[in-house]
Phi, psi and omega in degrees: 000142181297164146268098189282192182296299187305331175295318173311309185287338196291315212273317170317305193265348189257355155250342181064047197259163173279176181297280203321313212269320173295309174328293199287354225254276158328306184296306184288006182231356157090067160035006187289095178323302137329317187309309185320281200320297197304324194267359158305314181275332206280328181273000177093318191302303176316301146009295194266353186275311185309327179242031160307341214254320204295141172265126210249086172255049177217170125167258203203116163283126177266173174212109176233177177185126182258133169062245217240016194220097211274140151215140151231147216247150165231137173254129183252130210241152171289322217228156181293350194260010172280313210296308181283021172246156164002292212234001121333276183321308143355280191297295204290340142316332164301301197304308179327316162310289183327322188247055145270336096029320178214181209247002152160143181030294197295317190295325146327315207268302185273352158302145174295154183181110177063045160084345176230233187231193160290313155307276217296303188279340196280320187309297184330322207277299154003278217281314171296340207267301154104024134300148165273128172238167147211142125301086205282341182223193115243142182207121133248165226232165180214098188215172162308298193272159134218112172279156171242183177179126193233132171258099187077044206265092198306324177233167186268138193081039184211179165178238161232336174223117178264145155218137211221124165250092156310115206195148195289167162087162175246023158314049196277357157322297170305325184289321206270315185291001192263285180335294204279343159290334171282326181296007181242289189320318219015104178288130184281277210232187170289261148277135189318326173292002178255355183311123157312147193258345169278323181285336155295283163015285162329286179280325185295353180283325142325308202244346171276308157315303177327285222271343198263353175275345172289357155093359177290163167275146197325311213267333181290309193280343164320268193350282181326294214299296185343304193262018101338252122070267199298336193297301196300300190308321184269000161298317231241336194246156151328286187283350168279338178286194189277146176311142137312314204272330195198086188277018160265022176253115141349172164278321178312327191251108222131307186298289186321256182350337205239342174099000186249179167234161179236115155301321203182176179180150176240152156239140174228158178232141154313118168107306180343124178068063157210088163339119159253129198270158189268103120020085180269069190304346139331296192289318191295309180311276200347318192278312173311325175291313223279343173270347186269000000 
């Protein structure tokens, strides 16, 4: 039997399998459609496509780095006690390797890994595990140096917060104290020139209002927005804020005293953005006696 366009889309939407997988579903069953499905579940992919629809804000952030070139990755899990298994922890180490190897997600997603690609064992875990995951990011990183740090760390290099610092020089002492400052501080940017120019906007739009209710005169309230301003800026950048380890120092100048420059940083937290939805377990019985 052919395997047409339409038979593919058919088997796709009602398991929420990938194109390939529906295909190859089809093929191997002589386009019988029932068989597909059935040969779907017996491979797990139908399985793990039902619960694609869940939403998955817990699981781990990783962090590795070979030589001068850092990435960190987040795989995402439904419930937090998926983060402590094994063979969870197993994979997203894996993947981490993997994406020192490439330049972002999709390229991730088709890296090799355990003999089969990155998508395909992620699939794999789905189905075993009985969870929804995803590989929702990546970010790499580039410097002379690059240190890590896991925050909350479950396995070594993995956690609830990765941060990777890039910076000249073989401080790495320094480096590992910079990292735990960005995981608590969390710095919106490096430096005010690396700052979003809407979120600076933002606040000077604000903060001009703020000042202008005061009732002061115009050359007083310049003034005021200024050092507001300047206020905002060393809360918000890396090198402007107070040192965590010795806070009558900047980080920048904490870098100079250590002999380093801090080139760059990443921080990823688990979960960052992703709308959780709250659970009324009450509401959930309820609906079940009343369906029952």
């Amino acid at each position: 039997m052919a395997i047409t366009a339409a038979l593919v889309k058919e088997l796709r939407e009602s398991t929420g399998v990938g194109m390939m997988d529906a295909k190859k579903a089809l093929v191997e069953n002589d386009g019988d459609m029932e068989a597909a499905v059935d040969w779907l579940r017996t491979k797990g992919l139908a399985k793990a496509a039902k619960k694609s629809g869940r939403i998955a804000a817990e699981g781990l952030v990783a962090v590795a780095v070979d030589g001068g070139k850092g990435v960190a990755v987040e795989v995402n899990s439904e419930t937090d006690f998926v983060g402590k298994n094994a063979e969870f922890q197993d994979m997203v180490g894996g993947i981490a390797t993997a994406a020192l190897g490439v330049s972002d997600v999709d390229g991730l997603k088709a890296a090799a890994l355990n003999g089969s690609t990155v998508e395909a064992v992620l699939t794999d875990k789905i189905a075993t595990i009985g969870e929804n995951m995803s590989l929702r990011r990546m970010a790499l990183i580039e410097g002379e140096t690059v240190v890590t740090y896991v925050h909350n760390a479950a396995a070594p290099g993995m956690g609830k917060i990765g941060v990777l610092v890039a910076m000249t020089g073989d401080n790495e002492a320094f480096g590992k104290q910079v990292a735990m400052h960005i995981a608590a501080a969390n710095p919106a940017s490096l430096s005010e020139a690396d700052l979003d120019p809407a979120l600076v906007e933002k606040e000077r739009s604000i903060l001009t209002e703020q000042a202008r209710e005061s009732g002061k005169p115009e050359n007083i309230i310049e003034n005021m927005i200024k050092g507001r301003m300047k206020k905002f800026l060393s809360e918000v950048t890396l090198l402007g804020q107070a040192f965590v380890i010795n806070p009558d120092l900047t980080v920048e100048a904490a870098a100079t005293e250590a002999g380093a420059t801090i080139t760059g940083f990443i921080r990823m937290e688990v979960g960052e953005g992703i709308e959780k939805k709250e659970e009324d377990f009450a509401a959930e019985v309820a609906a079940a006696v009343a369906g029952s």
